[in-house]
N, C-alpha and C positions, 0 to 999 in steps of 0.2 A: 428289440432289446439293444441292439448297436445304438442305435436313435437315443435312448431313454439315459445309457452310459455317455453316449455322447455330450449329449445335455447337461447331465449331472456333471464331468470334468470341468465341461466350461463354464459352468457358474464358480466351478470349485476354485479355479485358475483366476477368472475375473475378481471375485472375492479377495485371494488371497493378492492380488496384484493391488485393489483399491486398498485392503489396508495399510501395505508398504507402502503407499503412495501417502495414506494421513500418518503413519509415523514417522517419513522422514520431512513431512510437512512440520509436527508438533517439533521433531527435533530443529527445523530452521528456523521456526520461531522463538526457541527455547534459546539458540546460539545469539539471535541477534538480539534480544533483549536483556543478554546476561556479558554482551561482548565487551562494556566497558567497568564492570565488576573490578579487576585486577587492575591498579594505575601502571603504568608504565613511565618509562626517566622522563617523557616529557610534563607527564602531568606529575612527579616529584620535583623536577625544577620550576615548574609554574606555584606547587604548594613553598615551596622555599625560598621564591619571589613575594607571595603573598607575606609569609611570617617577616621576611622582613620591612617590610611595607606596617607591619602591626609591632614590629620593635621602633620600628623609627618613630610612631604615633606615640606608644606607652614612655620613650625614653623623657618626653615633650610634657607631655598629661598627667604620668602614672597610670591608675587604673581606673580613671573616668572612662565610665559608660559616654555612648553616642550611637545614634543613628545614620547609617549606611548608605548613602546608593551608590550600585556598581554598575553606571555602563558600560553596554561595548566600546571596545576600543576602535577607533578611528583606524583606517586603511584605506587602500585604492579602492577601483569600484569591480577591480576583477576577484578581490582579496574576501570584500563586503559581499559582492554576490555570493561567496561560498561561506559566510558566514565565521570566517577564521576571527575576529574582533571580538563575536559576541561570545562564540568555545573559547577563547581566552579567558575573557572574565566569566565566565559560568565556570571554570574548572577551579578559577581562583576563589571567585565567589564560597566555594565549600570550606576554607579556610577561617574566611569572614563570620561565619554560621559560625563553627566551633570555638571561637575564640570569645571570650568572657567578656572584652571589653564593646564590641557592637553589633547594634540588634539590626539585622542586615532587610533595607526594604523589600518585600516579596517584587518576585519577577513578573507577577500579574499586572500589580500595580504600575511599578513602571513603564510594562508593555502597552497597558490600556493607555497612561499619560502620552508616550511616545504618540500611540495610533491619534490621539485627541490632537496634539502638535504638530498633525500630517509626519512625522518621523519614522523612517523603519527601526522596529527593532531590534533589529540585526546590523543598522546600519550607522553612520558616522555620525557623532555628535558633536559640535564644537564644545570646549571648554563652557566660555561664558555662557552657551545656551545649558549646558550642563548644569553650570551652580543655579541658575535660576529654575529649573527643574528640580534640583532636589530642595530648592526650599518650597517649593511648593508641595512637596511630598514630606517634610518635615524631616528632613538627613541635615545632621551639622558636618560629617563629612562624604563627599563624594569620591569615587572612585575613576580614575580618565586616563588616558593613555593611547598608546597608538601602536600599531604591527605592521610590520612590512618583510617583503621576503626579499631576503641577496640567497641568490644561488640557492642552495640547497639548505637555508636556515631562514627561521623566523624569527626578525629580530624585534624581542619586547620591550616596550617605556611605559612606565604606568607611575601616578603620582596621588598621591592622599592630596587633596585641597579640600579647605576651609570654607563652609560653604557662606558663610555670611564676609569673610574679608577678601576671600579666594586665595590665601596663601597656600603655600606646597608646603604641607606639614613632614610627609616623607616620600622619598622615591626608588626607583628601582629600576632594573635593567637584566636584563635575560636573553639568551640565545637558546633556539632550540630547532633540535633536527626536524625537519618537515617530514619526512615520514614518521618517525616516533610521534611526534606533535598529531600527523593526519590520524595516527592509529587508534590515539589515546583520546580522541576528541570525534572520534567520528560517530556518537552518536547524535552530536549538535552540528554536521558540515553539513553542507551540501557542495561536494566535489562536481557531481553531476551537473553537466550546462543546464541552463533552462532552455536553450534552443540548441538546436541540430542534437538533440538527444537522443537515443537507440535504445529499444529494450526488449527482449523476451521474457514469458510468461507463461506459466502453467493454467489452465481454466478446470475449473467443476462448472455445471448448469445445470440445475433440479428444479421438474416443476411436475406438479401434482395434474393429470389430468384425469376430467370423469368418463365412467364408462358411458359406453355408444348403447340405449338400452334397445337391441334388436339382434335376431339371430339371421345369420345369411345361410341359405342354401346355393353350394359349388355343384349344381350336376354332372359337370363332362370331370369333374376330380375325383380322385379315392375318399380324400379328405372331404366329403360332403357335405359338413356344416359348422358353421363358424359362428360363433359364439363371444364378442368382446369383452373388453370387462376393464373398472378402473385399472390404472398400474401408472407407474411415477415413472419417469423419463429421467435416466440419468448419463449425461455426456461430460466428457474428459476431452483435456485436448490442450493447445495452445496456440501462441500468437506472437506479434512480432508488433511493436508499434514504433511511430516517429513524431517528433515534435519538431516541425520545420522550424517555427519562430514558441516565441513565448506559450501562448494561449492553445495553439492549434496542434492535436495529434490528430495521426491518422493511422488505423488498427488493421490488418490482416488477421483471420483467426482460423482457424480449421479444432473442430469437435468430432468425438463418432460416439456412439450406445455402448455401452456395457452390457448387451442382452437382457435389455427388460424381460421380462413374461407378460407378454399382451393378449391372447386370446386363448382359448380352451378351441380345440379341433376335434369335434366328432366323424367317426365313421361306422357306417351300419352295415358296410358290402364291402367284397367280401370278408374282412375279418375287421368284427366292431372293435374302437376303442378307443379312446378319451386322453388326449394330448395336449401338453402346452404349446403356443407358438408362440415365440420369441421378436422379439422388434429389433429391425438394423435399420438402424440410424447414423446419418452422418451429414454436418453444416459445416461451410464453408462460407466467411462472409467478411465486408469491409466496411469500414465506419471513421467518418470523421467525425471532431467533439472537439468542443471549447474546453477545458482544461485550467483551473487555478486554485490557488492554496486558500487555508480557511485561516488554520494558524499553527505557527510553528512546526511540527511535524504532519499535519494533516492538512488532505484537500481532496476537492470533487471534482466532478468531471459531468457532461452530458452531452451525447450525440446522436446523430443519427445514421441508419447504415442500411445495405443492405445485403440479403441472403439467399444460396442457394442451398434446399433442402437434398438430400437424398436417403429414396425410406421403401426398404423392402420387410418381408416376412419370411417367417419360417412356416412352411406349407399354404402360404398365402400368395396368390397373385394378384398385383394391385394394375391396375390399367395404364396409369401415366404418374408421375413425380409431380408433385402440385410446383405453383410456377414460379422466378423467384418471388423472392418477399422483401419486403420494409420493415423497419422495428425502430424501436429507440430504447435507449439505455441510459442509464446515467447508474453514479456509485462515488463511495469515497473510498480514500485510501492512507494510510497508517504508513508512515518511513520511520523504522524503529534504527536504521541507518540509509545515509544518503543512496547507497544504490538498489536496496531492499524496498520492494512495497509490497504490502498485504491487505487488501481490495473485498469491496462486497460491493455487488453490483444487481439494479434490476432490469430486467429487460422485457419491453413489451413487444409482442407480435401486432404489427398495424394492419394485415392482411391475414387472415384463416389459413392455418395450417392444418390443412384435409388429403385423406387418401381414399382411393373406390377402387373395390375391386373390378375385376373384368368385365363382371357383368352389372356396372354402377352400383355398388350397394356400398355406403359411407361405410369404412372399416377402421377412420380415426380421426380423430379432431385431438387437436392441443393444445393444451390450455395456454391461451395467449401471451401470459403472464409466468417469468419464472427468475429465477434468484443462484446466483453465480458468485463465487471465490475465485478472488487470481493471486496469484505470488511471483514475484517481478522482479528479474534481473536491470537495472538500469545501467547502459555504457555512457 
């Protein structure tokens, strides 16, 4: 009876442990894809750089229609690595969209020509190469400009030019606080190095495995016969990784079980009766992986690693821990902000993950193959 109450608490506990764990998941998800909803003074001085950039145009024009491109603005290459050129005009660009007078080139488009031009999207474009870019994208005016930081401000130049004479139709000029600026725009930064990078991370790992179709007899146990059966493996846990240069991390990770139900335990002496046993599990393992972006906020990864299993029973005794293992993984991964990532990843087993009881009889095999969510602090 203690046994049976036993059992029952710690599913109760574990259960109620896994769902806090997916509710304050759904809630950090829910935060950082809602976190630049509200603007802040920096992006109402970036919006009141723009309008006037679109009074100096209409004062010239009136209310001639035209067509748009708005590159990033020009900066160093420590500025351009985080992307602060191109969160300038993407915060301005919403401006450009609202206003009656132009019909603003999509950001696809641009980004595809860029990648055609060998150019990063994110990154410097001269002037002249500019005008000749947006007429080949059909813009009569272009958008260009440049950021640089003193101290604790970001100072902005941005200018309306002419895309067929190249004249400066209007211009403009902005300061703004880098933190306000980093806050209000931190869903297009990347603050985070791409090398000497440091992160932790929460992991799930689920994988379906079948049942073992055979019964063992225990004679020298109470628990006499053993009975397997499918049941899904589910480990929690986390990790720590680094990115020494660009391309290359390297993972630390530690998982344990949540108490599967894996086998049915009969006994027939002296007192019969028919019991779950439970699976304890727990991996600990290291992996290096090539690492790079696809686009914009998304990128993958793939490596290889390896692992040590440790795997007992509840009224089961297994004879030895199978030995370490090898695997490969690969996954991509979502920055809904620069130090946030949320990951789906697969992971194969390249080596058999088996256990035998005392007296050799297979009491598990797992399914090689399983599928992982992570959620990622980047420093």
């Amino acid at each position: 009876m203690y046994s049976c109450f036993r059992l029952t608490f710690v599913r109760t506990w574990e259960g109620g442990v896994i769902k806090l764990l997916r509710n304050l998941l759904l809630i950090i998800v829910v935060f950082c894809f809602t976190g630049n909803v509200y603007a802040g003074s920096a992006s109402a001085k970036l919006a009141t750089l723009a309008d006037s950039l679109i009074k100096g145009y209409s004062d010239k024009f009136g209310p001639k229609k035209n067509i748009i491109a708005i590159f990033p603005l020009n900066c160093d290459e420590k500025l351009e690595k985080q992307r602060i050129g191109f969160a300038v005009s993407e915060i301005m660009s919403h401006k450009f969209v609202a206003s009656k007078i132009f019909t603003v080139v999509e950001r696809g488009e641009l980004s595809k020509l860029l990648t055609e031009q060998k150019l990063q999207a994110s990154g410097a474009v001269e002037s002249e190469t500019a005008v000749k870019l947006g007429k080949i994208l059909g813009a009569g005016v272009i958008l260009v400009g440049n950021v640089q930081k003193v101290g604790g401000k970001y100072q902005v130049n941005t200018r309306l030019v002419d895309a067929e004479t190249s004249a400066v139709l209007s211009s403009g000029y902005e300061e703004l606080n880098s933190s306000a600026f980093e806050e209000d725009a931190k869903v297009y930064l990347n603050i985070v190095p791409e090398e000497q990078t440091l992160g932790i991370y929460a992991i799930y790992n689920y994988r379906k495995n079948k049942n073992i179709k055979a019964t063992y007899v225990q004679p020298d146990q109470p628990d006499g016969v053993i009975t397997p059966r499918a049941f899904s493996s589910n480990l929690v846990g986390g990790g720590l990784l680094y990115r020494p240069v660009r391309h290359i991390q390297l993972n630390a990770e530690y998982t344990t079980s949540t108490g599967e139900v894996y086998a049915t335990v009969t006994s027939t002496a002296p007192f019969p009766y028919n019991r779950s046993a439970a699976l304890k599990m727990s991996t600990v393992s290291f992996m290096a992986s090539y690492v790079s972006g696809l686009r914009d906020r998304w990128g993958y990864w793939v490596g290889l690693g390896v692992q040590g299993i440790n795997i007992g029973f509840d009224r089961i005794k297994i004879k030895e821990n199978p030995p370490m293992g090898v695997f490969v993984k690969s996954g991509i991964e979502f920055k809904p902000q620069s130090r946030i990532g949320i990951g789906v990843n697969l992971k194969y087993d390249l080596r058999k993950v088996e256990a035998f009881s005392q007296y050799d009889n297979k009491v598990l095999q797992l399914n090689p193959l399983s599928v992982e969510s992570t959620l990622t602090l980047y420093f």
